[in-house]
C-alpha positions as YAML, in Angstrom:
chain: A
units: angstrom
residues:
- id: 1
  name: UNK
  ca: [37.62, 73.71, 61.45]
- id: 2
  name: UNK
  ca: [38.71, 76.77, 59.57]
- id: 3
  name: UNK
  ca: [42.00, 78.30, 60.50]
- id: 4
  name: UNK
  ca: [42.71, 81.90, 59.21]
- id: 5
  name: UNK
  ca: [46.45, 81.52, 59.21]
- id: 6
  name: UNK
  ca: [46.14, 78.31, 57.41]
- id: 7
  name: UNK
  ca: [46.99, 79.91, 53.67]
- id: 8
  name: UNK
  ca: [50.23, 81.70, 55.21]
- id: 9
  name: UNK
  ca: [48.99, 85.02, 53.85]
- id: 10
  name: UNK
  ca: [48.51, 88.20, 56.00]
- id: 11
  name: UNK
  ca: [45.88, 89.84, 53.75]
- id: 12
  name: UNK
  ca: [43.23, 86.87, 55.51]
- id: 13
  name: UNK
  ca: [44.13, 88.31, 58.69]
- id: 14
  name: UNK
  ca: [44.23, 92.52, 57.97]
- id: 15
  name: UNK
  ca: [42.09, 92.07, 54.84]
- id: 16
  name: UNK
  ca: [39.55, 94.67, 56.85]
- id: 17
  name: UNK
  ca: [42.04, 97.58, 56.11]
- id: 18
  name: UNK
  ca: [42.40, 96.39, 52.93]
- id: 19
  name: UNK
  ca: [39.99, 98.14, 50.18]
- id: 20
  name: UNK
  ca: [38.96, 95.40, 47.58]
- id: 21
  name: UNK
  ca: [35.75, 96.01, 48.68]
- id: 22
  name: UNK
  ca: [32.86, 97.73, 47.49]
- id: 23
  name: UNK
  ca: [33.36, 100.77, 45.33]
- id: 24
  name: UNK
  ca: [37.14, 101.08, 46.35]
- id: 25
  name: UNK
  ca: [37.02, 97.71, 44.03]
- id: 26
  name: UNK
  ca: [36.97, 99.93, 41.23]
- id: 27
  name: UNK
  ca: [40.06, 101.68, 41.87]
- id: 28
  name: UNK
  ca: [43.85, 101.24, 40.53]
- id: 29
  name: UNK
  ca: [46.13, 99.74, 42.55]
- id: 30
  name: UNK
  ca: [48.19, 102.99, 43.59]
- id: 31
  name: UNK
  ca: [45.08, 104.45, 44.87]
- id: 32
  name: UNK
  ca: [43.87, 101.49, 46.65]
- id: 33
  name: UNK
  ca: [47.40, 101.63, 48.22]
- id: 34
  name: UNK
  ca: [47.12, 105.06, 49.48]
- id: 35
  name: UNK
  ca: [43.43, 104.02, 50.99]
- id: 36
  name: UNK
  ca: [45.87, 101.40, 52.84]
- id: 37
  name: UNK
  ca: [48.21, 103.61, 53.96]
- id: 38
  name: UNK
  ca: [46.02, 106.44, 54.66]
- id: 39
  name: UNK
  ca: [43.44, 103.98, 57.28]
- id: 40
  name: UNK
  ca: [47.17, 102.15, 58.54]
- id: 41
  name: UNK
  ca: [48.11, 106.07, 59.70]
- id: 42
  name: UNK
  ca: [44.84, 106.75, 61.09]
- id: 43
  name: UNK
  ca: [45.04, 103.13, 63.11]
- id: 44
  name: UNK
  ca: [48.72, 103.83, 64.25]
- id: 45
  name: UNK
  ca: [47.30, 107.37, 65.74]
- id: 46
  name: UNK
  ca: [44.45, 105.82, 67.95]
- id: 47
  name: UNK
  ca: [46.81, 103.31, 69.16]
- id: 48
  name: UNK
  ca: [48.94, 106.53, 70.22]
- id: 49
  name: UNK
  ca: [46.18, 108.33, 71.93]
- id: 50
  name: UNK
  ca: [45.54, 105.09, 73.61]
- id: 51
  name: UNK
  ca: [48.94, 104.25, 74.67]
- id: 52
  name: UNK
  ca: [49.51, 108.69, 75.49]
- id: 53
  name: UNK
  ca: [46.08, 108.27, 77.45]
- id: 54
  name: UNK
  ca: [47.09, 105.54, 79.51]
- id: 55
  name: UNK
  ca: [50.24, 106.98, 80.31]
- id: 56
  name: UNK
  ca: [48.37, 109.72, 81.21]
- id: 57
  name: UNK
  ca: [46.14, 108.53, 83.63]
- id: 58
  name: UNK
  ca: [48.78, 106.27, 85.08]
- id: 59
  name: UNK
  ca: [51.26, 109.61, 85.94]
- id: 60
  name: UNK
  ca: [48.16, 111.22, 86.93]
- id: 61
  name: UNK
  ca: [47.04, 108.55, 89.14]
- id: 62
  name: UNK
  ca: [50.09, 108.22, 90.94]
- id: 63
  name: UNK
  ca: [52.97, 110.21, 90.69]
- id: 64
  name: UNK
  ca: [50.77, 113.63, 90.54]
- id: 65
  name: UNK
  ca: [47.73, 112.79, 92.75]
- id: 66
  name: UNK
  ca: [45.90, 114.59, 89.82]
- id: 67
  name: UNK
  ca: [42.42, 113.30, 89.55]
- id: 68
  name: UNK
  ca: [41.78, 115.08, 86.60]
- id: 69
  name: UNK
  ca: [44.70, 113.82, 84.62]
- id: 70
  name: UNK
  ca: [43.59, 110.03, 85.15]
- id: 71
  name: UNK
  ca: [39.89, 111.22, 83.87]
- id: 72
  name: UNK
  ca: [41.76, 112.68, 80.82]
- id: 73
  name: UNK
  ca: [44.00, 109.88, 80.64]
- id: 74
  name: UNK
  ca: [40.84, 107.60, 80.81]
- id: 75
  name: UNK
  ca: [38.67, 109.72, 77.90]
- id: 76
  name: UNK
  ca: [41.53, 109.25, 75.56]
- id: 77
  name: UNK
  ca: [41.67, 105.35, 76.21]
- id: 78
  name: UNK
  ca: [38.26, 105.15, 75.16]
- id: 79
  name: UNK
  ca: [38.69, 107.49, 72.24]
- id: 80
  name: UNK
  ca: [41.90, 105.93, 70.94]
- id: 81
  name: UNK
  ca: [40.06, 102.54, 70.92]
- id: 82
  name: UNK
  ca: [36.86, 103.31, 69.41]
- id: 83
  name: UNK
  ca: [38.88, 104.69, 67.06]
- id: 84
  name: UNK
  ca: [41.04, 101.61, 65.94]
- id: 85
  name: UNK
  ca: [37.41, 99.75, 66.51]
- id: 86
  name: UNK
  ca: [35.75, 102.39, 63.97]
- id: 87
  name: UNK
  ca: [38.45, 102.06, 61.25]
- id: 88
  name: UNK
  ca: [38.68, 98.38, 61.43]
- id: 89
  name: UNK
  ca: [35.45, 97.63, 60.78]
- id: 90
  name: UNK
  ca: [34.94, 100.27, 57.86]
- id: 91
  name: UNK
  ca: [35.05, 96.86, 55.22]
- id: 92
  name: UNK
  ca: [32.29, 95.41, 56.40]
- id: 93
  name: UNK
  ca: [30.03, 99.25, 56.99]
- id: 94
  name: UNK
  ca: [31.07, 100.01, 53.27]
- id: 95
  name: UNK
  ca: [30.27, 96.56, 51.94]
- id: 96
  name: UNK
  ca: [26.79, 96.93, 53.62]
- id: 97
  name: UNK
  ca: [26.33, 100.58, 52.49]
- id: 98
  name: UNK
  ca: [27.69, 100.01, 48.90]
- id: 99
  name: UNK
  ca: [25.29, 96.55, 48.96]
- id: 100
  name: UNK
  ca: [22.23, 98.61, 49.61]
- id: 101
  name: UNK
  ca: [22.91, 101.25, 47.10]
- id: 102
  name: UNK
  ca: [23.47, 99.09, 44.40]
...
């Protein structure tokens, strides 16, 4: 049985935001920290739509009677979560795409 938290090291666990992959292999370490910091921004923002969207459709739903709120609120669920979805697996789409080119 393998156990992912078994080394004690985080970068097992997040390693798919982390670039030392493909061609961002290449790069120096303060640029392959930006790419870190640049996807961990882009992750906290689709958890915000999420969380904004939810609220959303839950005010809508109930306090405001406002069926088109809670279809808003609903659309930016989705979008906020495809989004986190999207960037998380970018590792394994660039592995594959940097794989075929080379």
């Amino acid at each position: 049985m393998f156990l992912a938290a078994e080394e004690r090291d985080i970068t097992t666990i997040i390693g798919g935001i982390a670039p030392d992959w493909g061609p961002f292999a290449t790069l120096g370490n303060e640029a392959r920290t930006m790419v870190q910091v640049i996807m961990a921004l882009a992750i906290i923002i689709c958890l915000a739509i999420a969380i904004w969207g939810a609220a959303k459709q839950r005010i809508g739903a109930t306090a405001m009677r406002d069926t088109f709120s809670a279809e808003q609120g609903k659309g930016l669920i989705v979008a906020g979560l495809t989004g986190v979805f999207i960037i998380g697996s970018l590792g394994t789409l660039f592995t594959i795409v940097y794989g075929m080119a080379v």
